[in-house]
C-alpha positions as semicolon CSV with decimal commas, in nm:
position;residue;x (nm);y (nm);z (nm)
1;X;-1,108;0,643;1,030
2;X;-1,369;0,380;1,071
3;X;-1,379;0,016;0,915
4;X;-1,642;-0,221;0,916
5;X;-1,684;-0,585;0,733
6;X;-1,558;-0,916;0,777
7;X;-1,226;-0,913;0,966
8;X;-1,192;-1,290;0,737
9;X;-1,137;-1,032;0,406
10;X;-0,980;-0,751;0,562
11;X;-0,551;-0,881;0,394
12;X;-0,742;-0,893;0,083
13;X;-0,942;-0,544;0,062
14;X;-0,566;-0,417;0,220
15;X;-0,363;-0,515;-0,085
16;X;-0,613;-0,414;-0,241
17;X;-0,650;-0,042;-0,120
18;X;-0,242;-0,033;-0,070
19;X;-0,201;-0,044;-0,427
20;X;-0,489;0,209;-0,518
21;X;-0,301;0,436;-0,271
22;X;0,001;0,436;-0,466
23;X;-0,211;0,458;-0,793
24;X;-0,388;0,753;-0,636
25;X;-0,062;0,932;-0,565
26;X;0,000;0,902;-0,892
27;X;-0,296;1,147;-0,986
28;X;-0,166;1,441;-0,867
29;X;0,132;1,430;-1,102
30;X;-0,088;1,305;-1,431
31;X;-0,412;1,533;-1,328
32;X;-0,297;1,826;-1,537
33;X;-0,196;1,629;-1,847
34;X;-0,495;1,420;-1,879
35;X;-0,705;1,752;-1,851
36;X;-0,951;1,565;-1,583
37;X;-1,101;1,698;-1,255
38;X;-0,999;1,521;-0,958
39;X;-1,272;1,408;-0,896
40;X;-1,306;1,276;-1,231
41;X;-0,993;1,107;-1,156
42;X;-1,080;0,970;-0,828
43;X;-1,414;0,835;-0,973
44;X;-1,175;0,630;-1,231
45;X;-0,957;0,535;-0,982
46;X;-1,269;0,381;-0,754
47;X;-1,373;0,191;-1,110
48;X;-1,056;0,033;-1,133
49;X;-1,061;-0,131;-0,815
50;X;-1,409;-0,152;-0,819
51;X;-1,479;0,072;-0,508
52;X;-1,793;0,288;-0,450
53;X;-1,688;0,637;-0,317
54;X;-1,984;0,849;-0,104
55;X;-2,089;1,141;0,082
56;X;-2,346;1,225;0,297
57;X;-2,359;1,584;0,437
58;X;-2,588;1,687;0,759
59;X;-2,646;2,005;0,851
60;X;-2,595;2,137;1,198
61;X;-2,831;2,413;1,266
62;X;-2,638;2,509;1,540
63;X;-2,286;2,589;1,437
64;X;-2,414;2,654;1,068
65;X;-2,130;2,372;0,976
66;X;-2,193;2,077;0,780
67;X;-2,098;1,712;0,881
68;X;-1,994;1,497;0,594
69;X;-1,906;1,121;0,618
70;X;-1,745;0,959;0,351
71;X;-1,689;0,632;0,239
72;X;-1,539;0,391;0,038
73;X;-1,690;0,003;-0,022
74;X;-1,473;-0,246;-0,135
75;X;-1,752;-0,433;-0,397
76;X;-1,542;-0,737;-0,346
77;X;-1,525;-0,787;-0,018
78;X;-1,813;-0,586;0,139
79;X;-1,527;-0,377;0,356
80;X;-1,577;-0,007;0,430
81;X;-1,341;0,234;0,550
82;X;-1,527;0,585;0,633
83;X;-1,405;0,958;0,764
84;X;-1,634;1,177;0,946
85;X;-1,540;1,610;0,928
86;X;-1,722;1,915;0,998
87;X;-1,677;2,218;0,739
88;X;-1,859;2,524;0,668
89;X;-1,680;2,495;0,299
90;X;-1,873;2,396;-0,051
91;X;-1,989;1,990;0,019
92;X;-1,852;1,888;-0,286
93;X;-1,528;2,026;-0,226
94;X;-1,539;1,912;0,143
95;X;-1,619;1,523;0,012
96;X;-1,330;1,541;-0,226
97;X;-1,107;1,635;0,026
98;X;-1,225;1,294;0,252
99;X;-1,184;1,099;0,004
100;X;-0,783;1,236;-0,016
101;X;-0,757;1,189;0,371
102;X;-0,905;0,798;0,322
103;X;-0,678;0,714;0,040
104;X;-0,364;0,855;0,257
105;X;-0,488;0,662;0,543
106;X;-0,228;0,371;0,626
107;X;-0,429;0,047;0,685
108;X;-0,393;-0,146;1,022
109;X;-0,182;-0,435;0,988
110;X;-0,506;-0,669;1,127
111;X;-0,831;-0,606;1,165
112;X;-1,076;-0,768;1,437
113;X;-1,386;-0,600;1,414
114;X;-1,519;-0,250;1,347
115;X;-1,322;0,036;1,442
């Protein structure tokens, strides 16, 4: 996991994404009565706490894998926490599956500078 912003914000975009963490936990168990996709749900989740989710998918010629980065930006505070994977797997699916591993990532108690 990489994080980049102003190390001055960081305690505020890390209450922030601690409690849609635990609100995106919650998902899993409501997903199948509120008859949404997850990534419906995730999108939601990103509005509430005014984060912008993203993908971007390169394709490596030689290994015939792709290598997505995604991201989530903190509107607020301009912070960015990102995860990097290779998959030969359907993109979208892959991207979903970042976005999982970012909101199950535990935060650093401090930040200092990019990561």
């Amino acid at each position: 996991m990489k994080i980049k912003g102003n190390s001055i914000k960081f305690e505020d975009f890390k209450v922030k994404f601690n409690q849609a963490s635990k609100d995106f936990s919650k998902i899993f168990e409501t997903q199948k009565l509120t008859n949404k996709t997850l990534a419906q749900s995730i999108v939601e989740l990103c509005d509430k706490y005014g984060f912008k989710a993203e993908s971007i998918a390169h394709y490596l010629f030689k290994n015939g894998k792709y290598t997505i980065t995604t991201k989530i930006v903190d509107s607020e505070t301009g912070l960015e926490i990102q995860v990097t994977n290779s998959t030969d797997i359907d993109i979208r699916e892959a991207s979903i599956q970042n976005l999982i591993l970012l909101f199950d990532e535990k935060l650093p108690d401090y930040y200092v500078g990019m990561r």
